[in-house]
N, C-alpha and C positions, 0 to 999 in steps of 0.2 A: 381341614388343617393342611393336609395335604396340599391343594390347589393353592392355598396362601402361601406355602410355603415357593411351591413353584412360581410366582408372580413375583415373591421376593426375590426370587434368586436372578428371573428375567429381568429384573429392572438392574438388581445389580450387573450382571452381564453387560447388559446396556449403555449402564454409567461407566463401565471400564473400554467398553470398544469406544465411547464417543469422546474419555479422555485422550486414550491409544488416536486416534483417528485428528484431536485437535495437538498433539504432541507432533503427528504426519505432517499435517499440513502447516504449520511452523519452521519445521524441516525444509519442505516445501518451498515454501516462501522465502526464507532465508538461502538456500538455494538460488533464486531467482534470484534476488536481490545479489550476490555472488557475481553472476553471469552478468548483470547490468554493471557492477562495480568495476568488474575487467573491461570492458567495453570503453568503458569510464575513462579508467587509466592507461588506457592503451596508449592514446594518442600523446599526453604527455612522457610518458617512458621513452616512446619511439623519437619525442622531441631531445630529451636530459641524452641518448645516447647519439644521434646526432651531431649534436653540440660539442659533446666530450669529443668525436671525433674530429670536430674542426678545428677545436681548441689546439688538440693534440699536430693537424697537420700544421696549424699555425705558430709553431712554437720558438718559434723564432722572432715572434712580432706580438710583444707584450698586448699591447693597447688590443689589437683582436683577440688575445688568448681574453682579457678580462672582461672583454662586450660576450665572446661565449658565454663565459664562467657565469655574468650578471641573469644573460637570459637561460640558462641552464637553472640558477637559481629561482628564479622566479616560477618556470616547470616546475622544480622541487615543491613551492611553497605550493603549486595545487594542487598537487599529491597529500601532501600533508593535511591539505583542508580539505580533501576527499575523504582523507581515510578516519581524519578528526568524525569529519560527520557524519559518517559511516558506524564509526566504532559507539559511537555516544550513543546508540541506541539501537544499534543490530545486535549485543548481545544480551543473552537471555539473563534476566532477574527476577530472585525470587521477591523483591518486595517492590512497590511502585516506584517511579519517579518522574523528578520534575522536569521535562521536556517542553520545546517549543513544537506544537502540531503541524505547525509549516513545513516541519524537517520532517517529520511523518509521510506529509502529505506528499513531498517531492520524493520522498522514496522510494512510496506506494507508486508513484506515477512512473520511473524510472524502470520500476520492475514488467512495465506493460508498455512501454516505449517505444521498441520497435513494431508490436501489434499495433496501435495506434499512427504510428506511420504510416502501417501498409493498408492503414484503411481509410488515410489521411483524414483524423477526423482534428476537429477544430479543438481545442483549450481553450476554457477561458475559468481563469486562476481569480481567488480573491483570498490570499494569504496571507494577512499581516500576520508578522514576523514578532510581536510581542506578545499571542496568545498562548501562555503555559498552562498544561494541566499534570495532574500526578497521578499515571497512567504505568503499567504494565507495557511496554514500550513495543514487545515481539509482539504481543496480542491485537493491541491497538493499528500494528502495522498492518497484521495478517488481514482485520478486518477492513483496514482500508483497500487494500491490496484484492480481495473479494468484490465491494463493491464498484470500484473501479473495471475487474472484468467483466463482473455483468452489466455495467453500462456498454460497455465495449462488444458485448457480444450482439445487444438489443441494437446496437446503434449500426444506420446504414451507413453504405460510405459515405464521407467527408460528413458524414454527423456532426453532433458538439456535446460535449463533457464538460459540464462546470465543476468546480470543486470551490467552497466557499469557507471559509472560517470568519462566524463572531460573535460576540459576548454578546451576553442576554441577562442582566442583574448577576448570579450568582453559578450559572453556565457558559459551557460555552458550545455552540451548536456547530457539526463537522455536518455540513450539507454535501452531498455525491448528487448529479442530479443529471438527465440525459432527455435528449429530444427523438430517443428513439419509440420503438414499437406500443409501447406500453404494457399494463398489466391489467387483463379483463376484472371484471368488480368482482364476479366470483371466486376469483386465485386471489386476490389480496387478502384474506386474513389467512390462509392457509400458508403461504411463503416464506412463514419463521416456522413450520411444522419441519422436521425431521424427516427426511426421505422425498417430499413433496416437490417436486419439478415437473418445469413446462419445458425441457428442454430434450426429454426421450433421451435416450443414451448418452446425449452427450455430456449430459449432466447426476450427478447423486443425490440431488433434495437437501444437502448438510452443509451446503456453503455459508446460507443464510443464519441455519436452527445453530450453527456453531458461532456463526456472527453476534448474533444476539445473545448468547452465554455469555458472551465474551463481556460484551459492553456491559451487563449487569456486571462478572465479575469486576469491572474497573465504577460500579456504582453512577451506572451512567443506562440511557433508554435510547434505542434504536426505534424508530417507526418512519412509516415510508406515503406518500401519495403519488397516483400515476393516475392518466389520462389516456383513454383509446378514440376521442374524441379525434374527427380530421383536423387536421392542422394546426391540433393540438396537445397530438399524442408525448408522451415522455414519462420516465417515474423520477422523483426525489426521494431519495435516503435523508433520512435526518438522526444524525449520533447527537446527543444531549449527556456534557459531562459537569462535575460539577467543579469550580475553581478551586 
């Protein structure tokens, strides 16, 4: 009784460090997504002040004040559409909702943007923009956000990262997919395990086993195939959610 008792208490333990830990990296990721968003806006901020200032030195000659003011405005309008498509689904909800996964998916990419510069690896997008699912919107991000790093990390330079969204009958499939290193046959079923990395310290084994919580919680199945074959090496994520 004893011993059951202590295995219950471990598991619960468990269940509380591994919500504690996907609360983290939420945080985390929001976070990021933050730093990408200023980056974002920088350039038009630094344009609307600018503007206002030549407006101002021009003030004496309408017709230049209102060519500012128009292109000041138009800065305006993509701040606005920054922050619209930013807010629409960077903040946290307790119940799902209906979102476009393309806005997901460029967000998720945005948050790894400059790593993906510096490693100048290739993109290649297939996001049609009318696939909506009713999704948990921070979670769904985080896990995108996940495995877009680890393409990024397996991937040499100027590698290629696809990202693909499309219906399937009554799904709809979030493909992550990279022509890097791959994953040997004996680590694949292991890699949704809990603690389980091939990446030695630089990694904690929970990126995935949290990944795939996740996507059950939104009623949806992650599974993956990869190749160490030469000149054929790469892994595919495959998210499966339902309309």
């Amino acid at each position: 009784m004893h011993e059951a008792t202590i295995v219950v208490d471990l598991h619960s333990s468990l269940a509380l460090m591994s919500e504690a830990l996907q609360k983290a990296e939420e945080h985390a990721t929001a976070g990021q997504l933050a730093l990408e968003l200023m980056h974002e806006i920088r350039n038009p901020l630094e344009a609307v002040g600018n503007l206002t200032y030549l407006a101002q030195e021009e003030a004496e000659n309408p017709e230049a004040v209102r060519a500012y003011l128009r292109h000041a405005e138009e800065q305006l309008a993509t701040l606005n559409s920054i922050a619209s498509r930013t807010l629409g689904f960077a903040r946290a909800s307790d119940s799902p909702q209906q979102v476009r996964l393309a806005t997901l998916a460029e967000a998720a990419l945005r948050i790894h943007q400059r790593t993906m510069q510096s490693k100048q690896i290739h993109l290649v997008k297939d996001l049609p923009d009318d696939l909506v699912a009713e999704v948990y919107t921070t979670e769904i991000l985080q896990v995108l956000s996940n495995l877009i790093v680890n393409s990024i990390d397996a991937l040499p330079r100027e590698g290629t990262l696809y990202l693909r969204l499309k219906k399937r009958r009554s799904e709809i499939h979030f493909v992550v997919a990279d022509n890097g290193h791959g994953i040997p046959e004996e680590h694949r079923n292991r890699v949704f395990e809990p603690f389980f990395t091939t990446k030695n310290s630089a990694g904690t084994g929970l990126g995935l086993a949290l990944s795939k919580r996740i996507v059950e919680h939104n009623r949806g199945k992650i599974s993956l195939r990869s190749s160490i074959r030469p000149g054929r090496t790469g892994t595919t994520f495959k998210i499966s959610l339902p309309t």
